[in-house]
C-alpha positions in Angstrom: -73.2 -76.0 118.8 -73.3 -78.8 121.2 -70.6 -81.5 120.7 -71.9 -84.8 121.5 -70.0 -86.9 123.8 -68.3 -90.6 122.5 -70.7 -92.4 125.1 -73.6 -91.0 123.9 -72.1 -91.7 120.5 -70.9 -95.2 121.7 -74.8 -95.6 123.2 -76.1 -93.7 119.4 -74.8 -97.2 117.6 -75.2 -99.9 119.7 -79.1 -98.6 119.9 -79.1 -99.0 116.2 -77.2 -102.1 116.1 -79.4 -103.7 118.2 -82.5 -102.3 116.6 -80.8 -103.9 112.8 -80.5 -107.0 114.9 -83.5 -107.7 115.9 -85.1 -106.8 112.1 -82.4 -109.0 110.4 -82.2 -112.2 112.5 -85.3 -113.3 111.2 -84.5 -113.5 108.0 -80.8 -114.4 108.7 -82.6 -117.6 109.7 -84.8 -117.7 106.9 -81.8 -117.5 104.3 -79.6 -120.5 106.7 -83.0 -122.9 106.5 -83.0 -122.2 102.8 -79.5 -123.5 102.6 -80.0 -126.7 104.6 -81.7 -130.2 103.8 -85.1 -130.4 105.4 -83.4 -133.2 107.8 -81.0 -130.7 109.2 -83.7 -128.2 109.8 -85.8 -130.6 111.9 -82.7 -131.5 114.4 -82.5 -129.7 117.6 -81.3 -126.7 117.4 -81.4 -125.8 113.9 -78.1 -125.2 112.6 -77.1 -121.1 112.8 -74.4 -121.0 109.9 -75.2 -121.8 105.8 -75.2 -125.3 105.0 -74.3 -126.9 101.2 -78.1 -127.0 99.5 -78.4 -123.8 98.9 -78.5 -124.2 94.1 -80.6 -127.1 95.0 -83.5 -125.8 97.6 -83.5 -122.9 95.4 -83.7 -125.3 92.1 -86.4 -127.2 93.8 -88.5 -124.1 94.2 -88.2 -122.0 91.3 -89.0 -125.2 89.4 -91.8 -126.3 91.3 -89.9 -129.9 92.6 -90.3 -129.8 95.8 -92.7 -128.4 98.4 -93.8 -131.9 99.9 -97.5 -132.6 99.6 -98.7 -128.8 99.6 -98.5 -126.8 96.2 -95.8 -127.1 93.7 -96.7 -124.4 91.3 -93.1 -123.2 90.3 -91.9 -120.4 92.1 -90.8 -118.5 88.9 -94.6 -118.2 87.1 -95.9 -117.2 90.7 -93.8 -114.4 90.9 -94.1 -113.6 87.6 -98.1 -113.9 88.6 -97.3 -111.1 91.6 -95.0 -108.8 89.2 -97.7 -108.5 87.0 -100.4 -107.6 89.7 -98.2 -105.5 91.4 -97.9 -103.4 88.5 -101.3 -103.3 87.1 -102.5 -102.0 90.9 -99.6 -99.5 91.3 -100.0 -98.0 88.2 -103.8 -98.3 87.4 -103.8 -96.6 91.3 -101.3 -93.9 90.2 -102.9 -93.2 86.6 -106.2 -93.5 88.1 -105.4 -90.9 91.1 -104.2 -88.7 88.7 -107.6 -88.1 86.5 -109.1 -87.8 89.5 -107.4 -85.4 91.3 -107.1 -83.2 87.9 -110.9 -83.3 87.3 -111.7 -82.5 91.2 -109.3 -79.1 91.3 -109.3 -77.8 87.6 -112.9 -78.8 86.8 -116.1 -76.7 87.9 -118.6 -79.2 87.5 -122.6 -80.1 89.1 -121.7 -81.5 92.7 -118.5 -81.3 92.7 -117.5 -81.7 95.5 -119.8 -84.2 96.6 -118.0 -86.2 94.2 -114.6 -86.0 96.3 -116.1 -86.5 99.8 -117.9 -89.8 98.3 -114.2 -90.6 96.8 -112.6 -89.4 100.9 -115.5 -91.4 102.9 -114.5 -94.7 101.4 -111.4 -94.8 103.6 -113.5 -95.4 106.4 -114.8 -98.8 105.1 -112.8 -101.6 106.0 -111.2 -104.0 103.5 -113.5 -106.9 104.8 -117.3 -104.6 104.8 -116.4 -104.6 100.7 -115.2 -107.9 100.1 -118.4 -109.6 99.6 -119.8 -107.7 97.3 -116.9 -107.4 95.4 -116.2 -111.1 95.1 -119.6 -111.3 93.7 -119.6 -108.9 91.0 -116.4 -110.3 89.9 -117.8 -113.7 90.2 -120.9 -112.5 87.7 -118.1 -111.3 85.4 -116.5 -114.2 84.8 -113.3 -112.6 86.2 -112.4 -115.1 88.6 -109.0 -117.3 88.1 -107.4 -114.1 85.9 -105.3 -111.2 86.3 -108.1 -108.7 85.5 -109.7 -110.6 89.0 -106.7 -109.9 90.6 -106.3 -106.3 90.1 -109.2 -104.5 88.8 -110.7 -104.4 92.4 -108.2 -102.9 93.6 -106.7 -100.9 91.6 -109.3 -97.2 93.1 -107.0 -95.5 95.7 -108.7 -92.6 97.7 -105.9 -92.0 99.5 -103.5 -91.5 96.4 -106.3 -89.1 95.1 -106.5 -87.3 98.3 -102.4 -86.7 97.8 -102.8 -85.7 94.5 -105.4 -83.0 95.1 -103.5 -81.8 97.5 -100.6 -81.5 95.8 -102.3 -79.7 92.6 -104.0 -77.2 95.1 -100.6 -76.5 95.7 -99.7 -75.7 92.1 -99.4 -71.7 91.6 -102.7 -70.4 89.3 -99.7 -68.5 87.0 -98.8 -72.0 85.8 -102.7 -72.5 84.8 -103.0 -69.2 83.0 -99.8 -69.3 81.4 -100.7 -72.6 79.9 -104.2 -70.9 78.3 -102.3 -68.1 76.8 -100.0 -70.2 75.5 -103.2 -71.9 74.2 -102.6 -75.4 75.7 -106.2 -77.4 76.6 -106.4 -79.4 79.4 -104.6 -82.5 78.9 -102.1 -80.1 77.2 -101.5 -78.8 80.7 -101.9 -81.9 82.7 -98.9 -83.7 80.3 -96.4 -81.0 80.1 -96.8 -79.3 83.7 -98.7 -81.6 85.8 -97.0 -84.6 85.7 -93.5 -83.4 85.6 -94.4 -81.4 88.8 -96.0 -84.6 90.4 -92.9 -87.4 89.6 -91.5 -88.1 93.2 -94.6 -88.1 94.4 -95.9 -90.3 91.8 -92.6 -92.8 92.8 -93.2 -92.4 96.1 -96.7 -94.0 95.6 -95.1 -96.4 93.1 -93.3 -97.9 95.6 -95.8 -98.2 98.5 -98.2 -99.6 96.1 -96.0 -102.2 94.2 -95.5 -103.6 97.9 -99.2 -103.2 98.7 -100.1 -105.1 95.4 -96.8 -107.8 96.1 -98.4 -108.6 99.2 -101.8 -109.3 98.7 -103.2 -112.0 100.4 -107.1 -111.8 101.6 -108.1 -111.0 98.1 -106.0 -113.4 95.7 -107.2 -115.8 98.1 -110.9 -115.8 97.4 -110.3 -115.3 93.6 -107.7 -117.7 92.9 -108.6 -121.7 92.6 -105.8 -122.6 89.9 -102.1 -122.9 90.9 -101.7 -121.1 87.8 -103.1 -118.2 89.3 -101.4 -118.2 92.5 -99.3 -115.3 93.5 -96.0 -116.2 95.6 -97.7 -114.8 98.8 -100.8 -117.5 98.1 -98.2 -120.2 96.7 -96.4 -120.0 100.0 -99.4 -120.6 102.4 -100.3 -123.9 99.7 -97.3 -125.2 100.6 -97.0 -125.3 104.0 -100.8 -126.8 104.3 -100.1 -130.2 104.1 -98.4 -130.0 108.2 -94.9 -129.9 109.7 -94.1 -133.5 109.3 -94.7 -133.4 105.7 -93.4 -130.2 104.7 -89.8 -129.4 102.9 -89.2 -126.3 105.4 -85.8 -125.9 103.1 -88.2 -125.1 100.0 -90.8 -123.2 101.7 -87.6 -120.7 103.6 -86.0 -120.7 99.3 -89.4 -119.7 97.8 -90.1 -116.7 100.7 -86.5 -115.4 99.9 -87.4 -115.0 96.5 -90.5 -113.6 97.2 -88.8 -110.8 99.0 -86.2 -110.2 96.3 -88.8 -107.8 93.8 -90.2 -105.7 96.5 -86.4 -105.1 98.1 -85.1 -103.9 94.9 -88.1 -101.6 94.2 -87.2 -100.3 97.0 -83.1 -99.7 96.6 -83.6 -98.9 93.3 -86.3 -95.9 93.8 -85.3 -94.9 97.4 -83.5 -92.1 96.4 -87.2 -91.0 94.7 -89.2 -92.2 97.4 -88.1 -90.0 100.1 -87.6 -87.5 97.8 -91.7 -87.6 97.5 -92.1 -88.4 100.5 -90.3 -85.2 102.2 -89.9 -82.8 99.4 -91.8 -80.1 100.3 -90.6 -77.8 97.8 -93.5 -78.2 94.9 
């Protein structure tokens, strides 16, 4: 066994401590805005260390006070707008993926699988080439301005049922036949041995998609129109479109702290479960 030498050790962490530094400054600066007047923010250089604002900036924006001309849709019910997306699209994806996947491998049906490659090929269609004609089937539907706008479209992954089917080929045939002797059906099987099997790989997707569903931007902003309706990642950009020299900075820096607050504890929380899926290779 080599024995690694204190430079190279020495070299090791201040690599890594650089690389944190550079990822954290940013929002080091974020947090001190969001704890200074909007004055002090303007003066040149910003100030580097927490100022005194801090229970008021964050007052103003989780109760809609401040903002300057842009929106002023309260921070609290546009978060409470993402949360709900967020979910509906990470678990409509997951639930979704799951059926799939189940009828692709365990069912012998006409075409197949036609029927997965038609699934695969979507992958190679950009976001943009199905917007349009999206946006106008849920226009025709009345779905515009509403949750079910916000997540419906989006809640078909092929790439979540691409992992699943991999995964259940991966699931020894002795499981299958010991389920039909047992005399379990189908959904028998998929409940009790199925899902069990598929859990960190099922909170590994959790987590990516909750953050792909948090931050959603391109399609809340065609089918939102209400403030209502905003998610936090649409409320932020409505408040800084008014221009610089109308524009509470102090707000805007309180309200993108707390839109980073859900996503970072999904991930803390589940981390131990998300690499898990991620690298568990032992199915």
């Amino acid at each position: 066994m080599v024995e690694r030498g204190s430079g190279l050790r020495l070299l090791t962490h201040a690599v890594l401590l650089l690389g944190v530094a550079v990822v954290a400054f940013p929002l080091y600066l974020t947090f001190v805005a969001s704890t200074h007047t909007s004055q002090a923010i303007a003066q040149a250089p910003m100030p580097l260390l927490p100022g005194a604002s801090l229970l008021d900036n964050y007052r103003a924006a989780w109760q809609g006070t401040g903002g300057g001309s842009g929106s002023k849709a309260p921070v609290g019910h546009m978060m409470t707008v993402s949360l709900v997306s967020a979910l509906v699209i990470a678990l409509g994806k997951i639930a979704i993926s799951l059926l799939s996947a189940f009828a692709i491998v365990y069912f012998r049906f006409p075409l197949r699988m036609l029927c997965f490659w038609a699934i695969f090929i979507t992958l190679m269609l950009p976001v943009e080439v199905r917007i349009s004609p999206t946006y106008k089937v849920v226009s025709d539907l009345g779905m515009l301005d509403s949750y079910a706008g916000l997540t419906v479209p989006l809640i078909a992954s092929a790439t979540a049922t691409f992992l699943f089917r991999q995964f259940f080929l991966t699931v020894p045939d002795e499981l299958l036949e010991a389920a039909r002797i047992d005399g379990a059906g189908p959904l028998r099987f998929f409940f009790d041995v199925l899902l069990p099997l598929s859990a960190t790989s099922m909170a590994a997707l959790f987590v990516i998609q909750f953050i792909y569903g948090w931050n959603q931007y391109l399609w809340p902003l065609l089918v939102t129109t209400r403030e209502d309706m905003y998610p936090v990642v649409i409320g932020i950009k409505r408040m800084i479109s008014a221009g610089d020299s109308e524009m509470q900075w102090n707000v805007v820096m309180a309200t993108a702290m707390l839109a980073m607050l859900p996503p970072a504890l999904v991930v803390v929380l589940m981390q131990k479960w998300f690499v898990k899926g991620l690298v568990d290779t032992e199915k």
